[in-house]
N, C-alpha and C positions, 0 to 999 in steps of 0.2 A: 435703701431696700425697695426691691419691684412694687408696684401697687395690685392688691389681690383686686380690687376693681377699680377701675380709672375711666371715669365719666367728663367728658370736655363737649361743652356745648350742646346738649341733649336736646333735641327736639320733638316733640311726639305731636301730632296734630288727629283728631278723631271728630269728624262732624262736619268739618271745615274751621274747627277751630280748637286753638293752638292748647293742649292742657299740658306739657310742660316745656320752659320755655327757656331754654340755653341753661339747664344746671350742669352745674359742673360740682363732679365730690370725687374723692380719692381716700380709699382705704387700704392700708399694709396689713399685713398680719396683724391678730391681734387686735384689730380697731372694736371699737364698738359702737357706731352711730346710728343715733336716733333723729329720724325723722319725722318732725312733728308738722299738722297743719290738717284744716278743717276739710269739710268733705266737698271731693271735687277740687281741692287743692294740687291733685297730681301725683298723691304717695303711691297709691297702687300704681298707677299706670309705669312710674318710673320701675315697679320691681317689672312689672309684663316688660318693657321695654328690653329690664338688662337680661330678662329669660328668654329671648330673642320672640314672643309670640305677641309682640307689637311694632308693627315697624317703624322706622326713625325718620323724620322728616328733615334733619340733621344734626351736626355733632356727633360724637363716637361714643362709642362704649368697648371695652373689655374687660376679660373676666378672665385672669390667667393668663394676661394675654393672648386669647381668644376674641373673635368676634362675634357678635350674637349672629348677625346679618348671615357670617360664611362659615361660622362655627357649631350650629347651633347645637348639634350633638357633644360636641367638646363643653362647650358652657354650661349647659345642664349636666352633664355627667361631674363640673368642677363644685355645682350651685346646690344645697338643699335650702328647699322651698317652704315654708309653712303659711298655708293659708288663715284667712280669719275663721271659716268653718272647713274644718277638716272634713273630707271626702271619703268615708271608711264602706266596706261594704258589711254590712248591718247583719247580714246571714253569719258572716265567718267572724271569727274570736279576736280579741287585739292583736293575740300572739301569731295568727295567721294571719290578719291584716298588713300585719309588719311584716312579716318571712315574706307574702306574696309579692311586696312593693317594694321589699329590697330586692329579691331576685328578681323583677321586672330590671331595676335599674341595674343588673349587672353588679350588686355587691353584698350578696350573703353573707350572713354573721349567722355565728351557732348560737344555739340556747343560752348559753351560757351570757352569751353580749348583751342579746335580747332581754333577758331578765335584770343585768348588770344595768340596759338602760332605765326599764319600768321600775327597778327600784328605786333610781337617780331621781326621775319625776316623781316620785312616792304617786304610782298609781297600786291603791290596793291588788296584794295577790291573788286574793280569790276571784279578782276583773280581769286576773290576765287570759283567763281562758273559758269567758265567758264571751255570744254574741255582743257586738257592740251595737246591736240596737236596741237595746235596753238599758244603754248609758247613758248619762248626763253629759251636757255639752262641756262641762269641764274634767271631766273624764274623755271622753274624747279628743279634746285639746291636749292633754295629758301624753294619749299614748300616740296623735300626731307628733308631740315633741320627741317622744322617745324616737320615732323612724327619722326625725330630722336629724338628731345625736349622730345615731347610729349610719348614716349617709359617711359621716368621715370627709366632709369638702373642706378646701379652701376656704370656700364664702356660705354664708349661711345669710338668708333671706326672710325676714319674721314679720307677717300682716297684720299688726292688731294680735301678738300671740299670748297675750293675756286675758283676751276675751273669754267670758266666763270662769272666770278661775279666782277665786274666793282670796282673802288678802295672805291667808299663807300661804297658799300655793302658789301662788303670784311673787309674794318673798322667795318662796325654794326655785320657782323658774330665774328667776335675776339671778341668783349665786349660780344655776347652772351656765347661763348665758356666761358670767367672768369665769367660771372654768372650763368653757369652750376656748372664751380667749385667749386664756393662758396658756394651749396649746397653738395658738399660732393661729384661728381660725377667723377670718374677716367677718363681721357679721353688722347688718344693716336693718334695723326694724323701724319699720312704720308705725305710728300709732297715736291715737288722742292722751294717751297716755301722761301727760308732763311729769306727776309726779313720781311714774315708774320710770320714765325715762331718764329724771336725772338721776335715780337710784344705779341706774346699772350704766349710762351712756359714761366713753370717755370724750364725745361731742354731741351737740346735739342742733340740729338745722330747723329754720321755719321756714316751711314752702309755702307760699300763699301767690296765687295766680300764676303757677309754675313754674314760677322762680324763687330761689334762694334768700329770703327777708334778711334773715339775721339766722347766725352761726354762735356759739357759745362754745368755748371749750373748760372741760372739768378742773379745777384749783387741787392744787396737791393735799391740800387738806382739808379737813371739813367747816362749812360746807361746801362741797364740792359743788354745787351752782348758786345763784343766787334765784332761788327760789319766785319773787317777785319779781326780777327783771323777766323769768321766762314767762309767768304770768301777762305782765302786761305788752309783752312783743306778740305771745299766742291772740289774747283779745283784740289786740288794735290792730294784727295782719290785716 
């Protein structure tokens, strides 16, 4: 099966110095990997890199068989993005938030999808058509996930996308992240997260100095990590 993103040798350098340093990761359909590792480890920079809006000091990336470098509009139309603070503008409603930045991105969805997504996230109804500057940051987190859903890519990109979001919410975004998967969709998230991460990863990596520590993948049955080795590989990175 093609790889929905295929990372060899990745190089990113900012400063003059090197912040990640030849990873290499490979996700199919379906995958679900978490990328764990402290700050300044190089998680974010690696998603800017595969967005094409950091450039590569070497090694490759593609996205769909795309290149960020000569593709950039091909990759981003493949890639939805979720940042750690989602970027909404505070005047207009969730529900205009989302209609405006999916028709930015060339892929309107009717009311109907809209809604189907906000109530996937369980963001209360009566917020769907309300200002979102009068939201909480996990309400906002909320209805950035819905306009990610609702992107429909290949690969799906997640920063930290559990920030602010209370420990149920947090359980109902995991079960949505494995029914993205289960449609086939690639999905990579960063995050301090361990213990959400082995909730929903079917691998999970530690980046520490820009490189690749140690790798874990999920046991067919539970528990599906071993809870303490990824404790002590995150501490001792």
């Amino acid at each position: 099966m093609a790889a929905t993103l295929a990372i060899d040798g990745l190089v990113v350098e900012r400063g003059g110095r090197r912040i990640v340093d030849g990873l290499t990761l490979r996700l199919a359909p379906g995958d679900v990997y978490a990328l764990l590792g402290g700050n300044g480890a190089g998680k974010s920079t690696t998603l800017f890199a595969i967005l094409g809006l950091l450039p590569r000091a070497g090694g490759s990336v593609l996205v769909a068989g795309d290149d960020p470098a000569t593709a950039a509009d091909a990759v981003r139309a493949a890639t939805a993005y979720l940042p750690e603070n989602v970027a909404l503008y505070p005047a207009f409603t969730a529900r205009e938030n989302v209609e405006y930045f999916l028709d930015l991105a060339g892929t309107p969805r009717d009311r109907a999808d809209v809604a189907e997504a906000f109530a996937a996230v369980k963001l209360d109804a009566g917020a769907w058509d309300r200002p979102v500057g009068g939201f909480s940051k996990g309400m906002r987190q909320k209805t950035g996930i819905a306009l990610a859903l609702l992107r429909r890519t290949p690969l799906l990109l997640l920063d930290e996308p559990t920030s602010g979001l209370d420990p149920a919410a947090t359980r109902d975004f995991h079960a949505l992240v494995a029914a993205v998967a289960a449609r086939g969709v690639a999905v990579l998230m960063v995050t301090h997260d361990l213990f959400g991460a082995a909730d929903v990863a079917g691998r999970i990596g530690l980046l520490a100095g820009g490189r690749l520590a140690s790798e874990w993948q999920a046991a067919a049955h539970a528990p599906r990590f071993d809870l303490n080795a990824l404790h002590n590989g995150f501490v001792t990175a």
